[in-house]
VOZA-22031 format. One line per 3 residues: for each residue z, x, y of C-alpha. Coordinates in nm, 2 decimals. Last residue first. Example, Ala and Ser with C-alpha at 12.3 -4.5 7.8 and 13.67 -1.06 7.14 Angstrom:
VOZA-22031
0.71:1.37:-0.11 ~ 0.78:1.23:-0.45
***
This chain:
VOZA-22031
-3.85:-3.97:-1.42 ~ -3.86:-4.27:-1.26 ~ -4.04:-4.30:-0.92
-3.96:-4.64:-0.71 ~ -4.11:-4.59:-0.35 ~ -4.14:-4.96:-0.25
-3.85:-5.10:-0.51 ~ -3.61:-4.94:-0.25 ~ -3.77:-5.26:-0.01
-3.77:-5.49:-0.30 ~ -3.42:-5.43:-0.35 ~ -3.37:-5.48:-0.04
-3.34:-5.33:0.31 ~ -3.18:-5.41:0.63 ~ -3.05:-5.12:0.80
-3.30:-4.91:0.59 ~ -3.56:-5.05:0.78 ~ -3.42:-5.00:1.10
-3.31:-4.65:1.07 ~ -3.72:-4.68:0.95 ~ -3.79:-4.84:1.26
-3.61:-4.62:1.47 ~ -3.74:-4.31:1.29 ~ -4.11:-4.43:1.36
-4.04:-4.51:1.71 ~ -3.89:-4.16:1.78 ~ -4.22:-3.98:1.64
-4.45:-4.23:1.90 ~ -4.24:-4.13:2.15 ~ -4.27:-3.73:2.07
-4.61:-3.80:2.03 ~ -4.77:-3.81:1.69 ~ -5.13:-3.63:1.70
-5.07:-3.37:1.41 ~ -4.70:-3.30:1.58 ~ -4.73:-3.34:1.92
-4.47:-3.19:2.19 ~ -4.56:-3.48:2.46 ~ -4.21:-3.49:2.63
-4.12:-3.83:2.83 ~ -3.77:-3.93:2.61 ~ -3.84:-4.30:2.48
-3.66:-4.58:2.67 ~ -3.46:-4.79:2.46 ~ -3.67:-5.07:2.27
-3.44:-4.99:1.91 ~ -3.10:-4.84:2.00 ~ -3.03:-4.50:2.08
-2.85:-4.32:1.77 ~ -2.55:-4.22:1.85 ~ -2.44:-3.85:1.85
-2.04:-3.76:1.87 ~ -2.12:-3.41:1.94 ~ -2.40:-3.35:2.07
-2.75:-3.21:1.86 ~ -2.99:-2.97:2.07 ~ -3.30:-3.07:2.18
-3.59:-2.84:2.07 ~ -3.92:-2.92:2.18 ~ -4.13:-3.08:1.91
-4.28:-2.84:1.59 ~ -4.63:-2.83:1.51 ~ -4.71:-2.53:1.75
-4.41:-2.33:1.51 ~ -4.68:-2.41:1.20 ~ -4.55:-2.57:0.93
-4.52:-2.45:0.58 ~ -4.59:-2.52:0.22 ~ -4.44:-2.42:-0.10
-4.78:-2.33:-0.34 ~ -4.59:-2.02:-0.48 ~ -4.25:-1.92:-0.36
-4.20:-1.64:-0.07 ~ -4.11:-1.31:-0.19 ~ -3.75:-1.30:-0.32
-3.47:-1.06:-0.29 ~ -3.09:-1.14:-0.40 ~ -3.13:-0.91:-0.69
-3.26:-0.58:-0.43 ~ -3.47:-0.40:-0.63 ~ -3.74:-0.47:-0.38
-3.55:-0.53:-0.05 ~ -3.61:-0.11:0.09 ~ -3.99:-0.08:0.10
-4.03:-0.46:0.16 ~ -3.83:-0.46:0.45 ~ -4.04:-0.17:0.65
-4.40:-0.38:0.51 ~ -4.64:-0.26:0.29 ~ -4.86:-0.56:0.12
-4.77:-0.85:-0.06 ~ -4.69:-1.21:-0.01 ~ -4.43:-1.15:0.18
-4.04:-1.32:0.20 ~ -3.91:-1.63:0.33 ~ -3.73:-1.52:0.66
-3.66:-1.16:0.63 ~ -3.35:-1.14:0.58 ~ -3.36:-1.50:0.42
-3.58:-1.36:0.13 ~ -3.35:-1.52:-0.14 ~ -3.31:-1.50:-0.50
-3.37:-1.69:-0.84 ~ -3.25:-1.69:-1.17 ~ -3.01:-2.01:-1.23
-2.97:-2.03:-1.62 ~ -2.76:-1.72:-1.64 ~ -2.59:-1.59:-1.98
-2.22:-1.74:-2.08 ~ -1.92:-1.79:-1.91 ~ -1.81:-1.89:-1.58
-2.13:-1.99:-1.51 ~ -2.01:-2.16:-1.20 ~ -1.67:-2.15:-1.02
-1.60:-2.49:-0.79 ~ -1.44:-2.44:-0.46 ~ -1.26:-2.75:-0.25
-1.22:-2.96:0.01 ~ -1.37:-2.73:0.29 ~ -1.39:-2.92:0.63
-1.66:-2.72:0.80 ~ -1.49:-2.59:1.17 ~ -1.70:-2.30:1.26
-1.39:-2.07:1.21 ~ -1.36:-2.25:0.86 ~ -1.69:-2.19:0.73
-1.75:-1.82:0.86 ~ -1.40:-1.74:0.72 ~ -1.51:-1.92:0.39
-1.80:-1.70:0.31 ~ -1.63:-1.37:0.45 ~ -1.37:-1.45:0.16
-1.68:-1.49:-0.06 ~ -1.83:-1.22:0.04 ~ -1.55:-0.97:-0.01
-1.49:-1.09:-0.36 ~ -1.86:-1.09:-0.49 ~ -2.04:-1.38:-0.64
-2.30:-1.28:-0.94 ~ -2.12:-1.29:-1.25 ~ -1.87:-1.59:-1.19
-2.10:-1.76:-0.94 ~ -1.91:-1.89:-0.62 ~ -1.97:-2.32:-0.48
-1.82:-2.36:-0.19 ~ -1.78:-2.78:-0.15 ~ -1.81:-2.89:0.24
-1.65:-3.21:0.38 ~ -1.77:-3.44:0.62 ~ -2.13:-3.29:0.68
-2.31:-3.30:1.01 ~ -2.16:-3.00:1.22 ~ -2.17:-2.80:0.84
-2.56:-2.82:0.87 ~ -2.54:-2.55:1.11 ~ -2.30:-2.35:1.00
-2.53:-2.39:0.66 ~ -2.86:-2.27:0.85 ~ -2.65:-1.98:1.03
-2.83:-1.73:0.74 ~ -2.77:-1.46:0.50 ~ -2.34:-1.53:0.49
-2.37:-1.92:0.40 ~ -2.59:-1.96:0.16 ~ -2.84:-2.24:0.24
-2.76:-2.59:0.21 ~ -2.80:-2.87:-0.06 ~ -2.72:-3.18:0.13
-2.54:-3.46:-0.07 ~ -2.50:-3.77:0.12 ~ -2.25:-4.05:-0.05
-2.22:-4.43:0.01 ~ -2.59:-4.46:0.15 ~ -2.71:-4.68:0.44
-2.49:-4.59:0.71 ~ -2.51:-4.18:0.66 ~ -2.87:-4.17:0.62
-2.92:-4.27:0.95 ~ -2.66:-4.04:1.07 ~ -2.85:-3.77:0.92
-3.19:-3.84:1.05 ~ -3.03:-3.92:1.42 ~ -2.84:-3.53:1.38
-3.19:-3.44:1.25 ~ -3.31:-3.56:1.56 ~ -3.06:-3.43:1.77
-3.17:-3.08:1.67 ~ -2.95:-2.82:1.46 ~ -3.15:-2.85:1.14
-3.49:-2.79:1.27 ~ -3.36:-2.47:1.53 ~ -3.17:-2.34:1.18
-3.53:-2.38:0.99 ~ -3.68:-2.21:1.21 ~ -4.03:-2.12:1.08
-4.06:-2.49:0.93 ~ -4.05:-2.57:0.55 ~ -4.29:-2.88:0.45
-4.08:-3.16:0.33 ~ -3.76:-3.01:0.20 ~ -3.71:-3.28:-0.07
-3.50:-3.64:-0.03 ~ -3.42:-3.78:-0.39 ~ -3.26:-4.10:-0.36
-3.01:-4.21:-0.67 ~ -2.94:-4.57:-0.73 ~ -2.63:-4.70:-0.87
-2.55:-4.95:-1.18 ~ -2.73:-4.73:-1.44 ~ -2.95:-4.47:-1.27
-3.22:-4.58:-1.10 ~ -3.42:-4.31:-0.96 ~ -3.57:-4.30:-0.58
-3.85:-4.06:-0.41 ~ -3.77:-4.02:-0.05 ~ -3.96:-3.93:0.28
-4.13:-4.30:0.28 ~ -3.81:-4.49:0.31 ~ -3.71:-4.24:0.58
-4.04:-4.29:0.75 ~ -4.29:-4.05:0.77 ~ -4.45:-3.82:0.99
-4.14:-3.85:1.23 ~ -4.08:-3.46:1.26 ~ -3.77:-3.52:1.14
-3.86:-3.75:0.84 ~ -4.14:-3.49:0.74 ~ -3.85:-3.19:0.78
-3.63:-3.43:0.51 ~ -3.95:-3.48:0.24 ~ -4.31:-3.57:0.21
-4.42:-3.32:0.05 ~ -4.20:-3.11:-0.22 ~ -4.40:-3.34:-0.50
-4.12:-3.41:-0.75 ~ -4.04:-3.26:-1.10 ~ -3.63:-3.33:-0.99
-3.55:-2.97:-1.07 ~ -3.87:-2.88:-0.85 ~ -3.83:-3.08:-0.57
-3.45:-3.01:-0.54 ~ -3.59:-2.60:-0.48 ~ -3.62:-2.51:-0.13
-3.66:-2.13:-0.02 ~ -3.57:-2.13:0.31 ~ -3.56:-2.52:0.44
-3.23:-2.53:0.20 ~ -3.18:-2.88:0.31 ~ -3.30:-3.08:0.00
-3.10:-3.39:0.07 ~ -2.96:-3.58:-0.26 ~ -2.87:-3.97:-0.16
-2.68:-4.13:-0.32 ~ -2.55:-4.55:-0.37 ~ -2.27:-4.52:-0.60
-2.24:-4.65:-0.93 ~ -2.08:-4.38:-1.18 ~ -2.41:-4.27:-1.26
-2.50:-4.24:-0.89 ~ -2.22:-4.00:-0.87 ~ -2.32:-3.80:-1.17
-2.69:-3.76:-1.03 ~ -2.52:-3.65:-0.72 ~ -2.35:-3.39:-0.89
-2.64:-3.26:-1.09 ~ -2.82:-3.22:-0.80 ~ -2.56:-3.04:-0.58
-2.42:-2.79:-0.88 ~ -2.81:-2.71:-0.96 ~ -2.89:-2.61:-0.62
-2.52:-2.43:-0.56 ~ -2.64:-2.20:-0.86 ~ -2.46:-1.87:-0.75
-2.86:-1.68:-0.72 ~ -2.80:-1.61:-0.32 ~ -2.48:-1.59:-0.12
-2.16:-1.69:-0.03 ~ -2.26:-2.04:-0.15 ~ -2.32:-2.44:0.01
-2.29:-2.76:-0.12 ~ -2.24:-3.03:0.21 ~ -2.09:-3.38:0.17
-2.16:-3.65:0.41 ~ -2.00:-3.96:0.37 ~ -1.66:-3.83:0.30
-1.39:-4.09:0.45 ~ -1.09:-3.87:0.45 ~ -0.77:-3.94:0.31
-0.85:-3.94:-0.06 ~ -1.08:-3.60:-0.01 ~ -0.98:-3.38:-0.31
-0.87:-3.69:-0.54 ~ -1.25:-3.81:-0.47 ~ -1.41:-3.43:-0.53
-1.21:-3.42:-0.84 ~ -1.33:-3.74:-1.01 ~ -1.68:-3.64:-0.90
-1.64:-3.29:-1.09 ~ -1.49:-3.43:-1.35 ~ -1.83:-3.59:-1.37
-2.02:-3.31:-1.33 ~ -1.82:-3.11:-1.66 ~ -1.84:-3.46:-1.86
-2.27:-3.39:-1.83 ~ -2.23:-3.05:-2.02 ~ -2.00:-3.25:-2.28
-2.30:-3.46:-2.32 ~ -2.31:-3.81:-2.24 ~ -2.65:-3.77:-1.98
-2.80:-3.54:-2.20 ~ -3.15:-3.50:-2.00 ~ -3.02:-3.67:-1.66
-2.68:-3.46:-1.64 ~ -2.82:-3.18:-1.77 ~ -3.07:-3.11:-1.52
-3.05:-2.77:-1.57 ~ -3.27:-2.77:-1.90 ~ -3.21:-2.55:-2.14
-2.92:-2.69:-2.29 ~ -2.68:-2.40:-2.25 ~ -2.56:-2.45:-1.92
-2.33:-2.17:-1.78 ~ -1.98:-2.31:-1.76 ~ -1.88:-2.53:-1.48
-1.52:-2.48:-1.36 ~ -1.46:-2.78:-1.14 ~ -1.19:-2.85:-0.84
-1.05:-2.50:-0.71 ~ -0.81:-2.58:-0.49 ~ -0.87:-2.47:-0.09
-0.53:-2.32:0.11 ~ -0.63:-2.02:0.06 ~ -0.97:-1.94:-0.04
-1.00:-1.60:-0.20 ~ -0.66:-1.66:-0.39 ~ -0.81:-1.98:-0.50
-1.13:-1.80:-0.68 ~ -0.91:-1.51:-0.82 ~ -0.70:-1.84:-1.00
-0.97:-2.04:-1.11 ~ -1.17:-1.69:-1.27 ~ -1.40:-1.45:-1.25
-1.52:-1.37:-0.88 ~ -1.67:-1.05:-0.90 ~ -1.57:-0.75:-0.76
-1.49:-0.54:-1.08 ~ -1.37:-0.20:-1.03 ~ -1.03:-0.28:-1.09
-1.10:-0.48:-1.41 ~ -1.31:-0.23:-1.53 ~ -1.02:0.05:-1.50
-0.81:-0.23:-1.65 ~ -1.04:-0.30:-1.93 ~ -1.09:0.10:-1.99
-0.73:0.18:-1.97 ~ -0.70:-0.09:-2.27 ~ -0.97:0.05:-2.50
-0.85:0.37:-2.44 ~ -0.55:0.26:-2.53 ~ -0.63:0.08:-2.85
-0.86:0.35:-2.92 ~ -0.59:0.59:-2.92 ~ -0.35:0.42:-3.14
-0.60:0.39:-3.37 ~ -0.76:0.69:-3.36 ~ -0.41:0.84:-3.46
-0.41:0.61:-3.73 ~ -0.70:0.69:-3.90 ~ -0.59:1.09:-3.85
-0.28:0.99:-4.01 ~ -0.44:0.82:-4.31 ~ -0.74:1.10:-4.34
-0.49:1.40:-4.32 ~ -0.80:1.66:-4.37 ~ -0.57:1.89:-4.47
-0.32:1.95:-4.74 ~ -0.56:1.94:-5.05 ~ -0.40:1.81:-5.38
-0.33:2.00:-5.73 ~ -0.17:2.31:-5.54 ~ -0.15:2.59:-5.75
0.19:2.71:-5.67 ~ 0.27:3.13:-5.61 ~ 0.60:3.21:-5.78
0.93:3.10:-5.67 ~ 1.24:3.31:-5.67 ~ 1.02:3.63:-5.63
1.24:3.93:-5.57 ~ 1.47:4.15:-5.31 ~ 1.69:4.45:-5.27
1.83:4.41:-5.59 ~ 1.61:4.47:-5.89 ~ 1.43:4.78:-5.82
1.64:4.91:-5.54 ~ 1.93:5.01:-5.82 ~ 1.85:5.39:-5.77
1.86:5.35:-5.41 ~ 2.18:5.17:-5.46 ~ 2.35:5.45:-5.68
2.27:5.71:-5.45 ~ 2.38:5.53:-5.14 ~ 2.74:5.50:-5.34
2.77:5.84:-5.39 ~ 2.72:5.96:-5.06 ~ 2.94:5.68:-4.92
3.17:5.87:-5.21 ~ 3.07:6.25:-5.05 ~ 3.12:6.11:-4.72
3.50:6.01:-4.74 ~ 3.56:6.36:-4.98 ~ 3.47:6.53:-4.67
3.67:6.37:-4.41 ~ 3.99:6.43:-4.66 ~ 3.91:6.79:-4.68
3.85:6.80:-4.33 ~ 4.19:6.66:-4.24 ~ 4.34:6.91:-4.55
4.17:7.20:-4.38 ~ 4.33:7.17:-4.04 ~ 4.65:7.20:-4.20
4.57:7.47:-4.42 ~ 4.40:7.69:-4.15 ~ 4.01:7.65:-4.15
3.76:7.89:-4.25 ~ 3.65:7.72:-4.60 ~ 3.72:7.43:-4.47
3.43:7.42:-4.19 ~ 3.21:7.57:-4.45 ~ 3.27:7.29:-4.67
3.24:7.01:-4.37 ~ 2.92:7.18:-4.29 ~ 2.77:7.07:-4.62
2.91:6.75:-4.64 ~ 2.76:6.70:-4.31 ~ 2.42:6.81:-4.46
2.45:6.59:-4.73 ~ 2.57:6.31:-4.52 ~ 2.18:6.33:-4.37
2.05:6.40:-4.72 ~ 2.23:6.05:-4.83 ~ 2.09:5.81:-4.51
1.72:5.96:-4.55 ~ 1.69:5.89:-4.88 ~ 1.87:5.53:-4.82
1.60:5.46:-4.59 ~ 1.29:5.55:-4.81 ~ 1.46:5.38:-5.08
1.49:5.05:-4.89 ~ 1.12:5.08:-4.69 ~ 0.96:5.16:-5.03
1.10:4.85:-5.15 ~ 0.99:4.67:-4.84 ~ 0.62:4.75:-4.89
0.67:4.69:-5.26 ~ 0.82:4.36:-5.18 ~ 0.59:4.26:-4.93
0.31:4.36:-5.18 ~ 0.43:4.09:-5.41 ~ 0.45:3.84:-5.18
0.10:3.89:-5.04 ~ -0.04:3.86:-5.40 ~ 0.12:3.55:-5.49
0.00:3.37:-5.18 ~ -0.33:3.55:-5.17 ~ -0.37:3.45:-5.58
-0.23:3.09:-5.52 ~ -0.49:3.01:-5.19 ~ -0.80:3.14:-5.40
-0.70:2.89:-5.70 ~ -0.67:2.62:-5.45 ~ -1.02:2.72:-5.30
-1.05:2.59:-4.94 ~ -0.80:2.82:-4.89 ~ -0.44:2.85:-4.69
-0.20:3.12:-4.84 ~ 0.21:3.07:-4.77 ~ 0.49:3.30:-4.79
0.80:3.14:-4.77 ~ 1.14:3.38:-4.71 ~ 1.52:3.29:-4.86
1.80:3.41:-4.68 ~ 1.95:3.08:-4.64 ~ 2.09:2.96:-4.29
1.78:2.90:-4.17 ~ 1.44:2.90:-4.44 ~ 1.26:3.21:-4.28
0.92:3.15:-4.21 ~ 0.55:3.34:-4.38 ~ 0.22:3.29:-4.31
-0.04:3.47:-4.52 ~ -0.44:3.59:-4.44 ~ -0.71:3.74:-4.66
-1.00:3.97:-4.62 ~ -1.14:4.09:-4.96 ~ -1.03:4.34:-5.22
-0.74:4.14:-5.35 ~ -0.55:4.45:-5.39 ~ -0.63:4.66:-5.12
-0.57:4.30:-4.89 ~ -0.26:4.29:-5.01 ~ -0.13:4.68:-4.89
-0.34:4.64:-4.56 ~ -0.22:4.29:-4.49 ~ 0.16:4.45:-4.57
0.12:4.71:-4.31 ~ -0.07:4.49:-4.09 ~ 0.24:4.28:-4.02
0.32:3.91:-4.16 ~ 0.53:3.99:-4.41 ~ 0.68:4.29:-4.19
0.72:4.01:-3.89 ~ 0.93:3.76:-4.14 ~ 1.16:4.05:-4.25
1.23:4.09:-3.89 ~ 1.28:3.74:-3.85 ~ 1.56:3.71:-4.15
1.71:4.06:-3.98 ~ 1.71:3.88:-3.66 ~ 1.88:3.58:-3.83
2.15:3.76:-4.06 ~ 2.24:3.92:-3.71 ~ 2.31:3.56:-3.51
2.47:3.47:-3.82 ~ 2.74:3.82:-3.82 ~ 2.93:3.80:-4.12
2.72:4.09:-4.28 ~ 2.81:4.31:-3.93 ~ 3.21:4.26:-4.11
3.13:4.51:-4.36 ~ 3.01:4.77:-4.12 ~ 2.94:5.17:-4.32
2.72:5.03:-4.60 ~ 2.57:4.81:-4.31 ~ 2.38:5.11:-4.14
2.19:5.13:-4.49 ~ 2.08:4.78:-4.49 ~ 2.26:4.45:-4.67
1.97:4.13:-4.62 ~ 1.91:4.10:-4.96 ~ 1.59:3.91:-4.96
1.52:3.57:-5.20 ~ 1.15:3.54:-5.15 ~ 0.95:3.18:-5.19
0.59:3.12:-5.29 ~ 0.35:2.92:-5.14 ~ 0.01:2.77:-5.20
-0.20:2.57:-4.96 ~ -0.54:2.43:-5.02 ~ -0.80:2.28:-4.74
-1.04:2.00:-4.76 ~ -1.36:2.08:-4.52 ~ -1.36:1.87:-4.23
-1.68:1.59:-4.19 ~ -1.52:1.32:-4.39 ~ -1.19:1.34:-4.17
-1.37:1.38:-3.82 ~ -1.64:1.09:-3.94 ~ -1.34:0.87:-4.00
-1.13:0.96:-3.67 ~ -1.49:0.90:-3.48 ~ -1.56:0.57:-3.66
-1.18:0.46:-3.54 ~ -1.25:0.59:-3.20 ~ -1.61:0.38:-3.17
-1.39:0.08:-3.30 ~ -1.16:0.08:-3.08 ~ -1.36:0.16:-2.78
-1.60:-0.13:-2.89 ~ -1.29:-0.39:-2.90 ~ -1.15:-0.30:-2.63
-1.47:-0.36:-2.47 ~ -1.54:-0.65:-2.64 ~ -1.23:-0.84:-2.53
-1.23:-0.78:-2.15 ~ -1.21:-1.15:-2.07 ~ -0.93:-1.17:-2.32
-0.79:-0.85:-2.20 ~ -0.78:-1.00:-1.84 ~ -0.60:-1.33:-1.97
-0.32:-1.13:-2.18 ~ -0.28:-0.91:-1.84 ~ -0.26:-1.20:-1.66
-0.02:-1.37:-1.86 ~ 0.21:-1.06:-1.84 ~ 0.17:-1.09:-1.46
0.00:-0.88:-1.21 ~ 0.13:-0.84:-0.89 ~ -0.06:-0.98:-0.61
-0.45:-0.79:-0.50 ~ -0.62:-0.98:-0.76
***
């Protein structure tokens, strides 16, 4: 929906996208698994180094041992010589293959970790172990070596300082005296710690652990980590669906297509079987969903008088057949006198729901081949009666058929004798048929498939309706869960389809859904078999029986055009006064 989103339709968008979520979760919680199972466990052993931190340059600065920021470079530096090829070629001599150690400085203790990764736990104690050790030859050697250099280098001062004495005057020799006897104890005192280097300069606190348990894979936190990330995954991919997804889903996108327009039934897809629900389980909850329907559609239109009600669609395959039929069987349940008009004259269908004959029908009654009594087939349903009107045979132009002044007289025949009309129409957006029809009808119900229906032709749907001046009482959303019952399509670019053969539409319409070759065994008229066109006025009356008849000859197999309106008078007349053994004439029960 193009308004802001609210928490509720965030809950109601993850509920429609519930298997997706619940796929992504589930694919990344398989993954998280098959990454743990598929790692190799890994060992890690460490052992900890106490370091004396005191170097030869400090011997002559007491207060540089005070210094934090100083402990800590010396702390990293012994960190780098752990970590240094000097000590990996020293460990690596001893363990005679390639090995590897980390090592970190513990802060504000001058303690050193050195730590071995194997898949081996034994493996990972002996590198461990053995990389500690040679650090602290490496840095033994280090000590002594600088504390060697250190004394011989005040050994050579003291050694200038005595042959500075021995030529000096007395006072000049007791400064130097006291200069050299200074140097001689630091002297001293460098001795004695070089010779102590094997015990204080550093040593093994903790010796090298055998780890009883592998480190690595983390199976619980890498569960969880998939988790959380195919919850979200799962969640970006619902909205990225969501956002994507032009179809018409729910009441509330269906309302905010059609301003103005409530939504007055949500039919679910029919599980039955059968579309017919309404006459096969006539008290089934199926059944309940056309009859709130009816209850809807009377609440809808309380302050108009709706005669004439008109089921139209955007577009092809929304089940607007199936909603009109079923509907009007509901009505004439609830004892009302219907009558169901077949006017989709591209690709009609009433005939077949209702297991009727598709000849004689509405275009017969037109044409005045037959009566209006004749064109029907009638069911008795309870305390109402049901007339079924089919196509009749379909013409060329249908929309020239439709908008005549004889279907105007057809339709206001039909109007005084019944208590509701139901004219299945074409979709509104391939053809001008349902325009058309809308002149005729009272009210018009849009009927949008949940799966099928797209946004923008929807909204383009009820533009065309309401700039032509239909009287839209209200939407209902079909299918709007479940798999599809109404599978068929539309050839109306093309006016019904081809049979076969190469044609320019046929080349690019064939994986098109809405598509459709013309029907098996539905018959056609012939444009010579069709009378002159005469358009439909507004506020038509029918001319009363003995006017003159119009002077055109357009023949329709023999039937002049007087002869064809003196057939629809007497039927408008017939109808005017029937009975029961009148409808009794053209009884068919199913």
């Amino acid at each position: 929906m193009d308004s802001e989103l609210t928490l509720r339709d965030y809950v109601l968008l993850l509920r429609r996208r519930f298997w997706v979520v619940l796929a992504i979760f589930a694919l990344a919680l398989i993954a998280a698994v098959l990454y743990s199972a598929l790692q190799t466990p890994l060992y890690r052993s460490t052992a900890r180094v106490l370091i004396n931190q005191a170097s030869a340059a400090e011997i002559f600065d007491s207060q540089s041992t005070q210094n934090t920021a100083f402990a800590d470079r010396v702390a990293a530096n012994e960190v780098a010589l752990i970590e240094s090829q000097l000590v990996d070629d020293v460990a690596q001599g001893r363990l005679g293959f390639l090995a590897e150690a980390n090592a970190s400085a513990q802060t504000r203790a001058d303690v050193i970790s050195i730590s071995a990764v194997d898949p081996d736990p034994v493996i990972a104690q002996r590198i461990s172990q053995t990389y500690a050790e040679s650090y602290l030859d490496v840095r033994r050697d280090q000590y002594v070596n600088e504390r060697v250099e250190v004394a011989q280098q005040l050994l050579d001062r003291i050694s200038d300082l005595d042959g500075e004495i021995a030529t000096a005057d007395a006072e000049n020799a007791v400064r130097l005296g006291s200069l050299r006897d200074g140097l001689a104890d630091q002297y001293d005192r460098l001795n004695i710690s070089a010779d102590l280097s094997n015990t204080s300069s550093a040593r093994i606190i903790d010796q090298a652990n055998l780890p009883g348990a592998a480190f690595s894979p983390q199976i619980s936190r890498n569960i969880a980590l998939g988790a959380v990330l195919g919850l979200l995954l799962g969640v970006g991919a619902a909205l990225l669906l969501e956002s994507l997804d032009r179809s018409v889903r729910s009441r509330e996108v269906i309302e905010s297509l059609t301003p103005g327009v409530p939504s007055l039934a949500v039919v679910p897809a029919l599980r039955s079987g059968n579309d017919m629900v309404t006459l096969t389980n006539p008290g089934g909850p199926e059944s309940e969903v056309f009859g709130t329907l009816r209850a809807a559609l009377e609440f809808a239109s309380v302050d108009d008088d709706v005669k004439i009600l008109q089921v139209t669609s955007a577009g092809a395959s929304a089940g607007k057949t199936t909603i009109a039929a079923n509907l009007a069987v509901a009505m004439a349940q609830a004892g009302q006198t219907v009558a169901v008009i077949d006017g989709d004259l591209r690709r009609p269908r009433i005939h077949e729901l209702f297991g009727l004959e598709q000849v004689p029908g509405l275009t017969s009654a037109i044409l005045g081949r037959e009566t209006l009594n004749t064109a029907a087939r009638e069911l008795r349903l309870d305390n109402g009666r049901l007339r079924v009107y089919p196509s009749g045979p379909v013409p060329p132009g249908p929309a020239e058929l439709l908008g005549s002044k004889r279907a105007g007289d057809v339709f206001d025949a039909l109007k005084r004798n019944f208590d509701v009309l139901i004219i299945d129409s074409p979709p509104v957006l391939p053809v001008a048929d349902a325009l058309v029809i809308s002149r005729f009808a009272d009210a018009t119900l849009l009927v949008a498939n949940a799966k099928r229906t797209r946004r923008d032709d929807l909204s383009r749907s009820f533009e065309a309706l309401v700039q032509a001046g239909a009287n839209v009482v209200g939407t209902v959303l079909n299918q709007a869960s479940g798999t599809s019952l109404y599978g068929y399509g539309y050839g109306y670019g093309y006016g019904y389809g081809n049979e076969g053969g190469s044609t320019f539409g046929n080349l690019f319409r064939r994986d098109d859904p809405s598509y459709a070759p013309k029907r098996v065994g539905t018959e056609t008229l012939e444009r010579s078999e069709l009378p002159k066109f005469e358009a439909a006025r507004p506020n038509r009356r029918l001319e009363k029986p003995g006017a003159a008849a119009s002077g055109s000859t357009g023949s329709a197999d023999g039937v002049s055009q007087a002869a064809a309106k003196e057939r629809l008078t007497r039927s408008v007349a017939t109808l005017d006064d029937a009975t029961s053994e009148a409808w009794g004439d053209d009884v068919i029960v199913s």
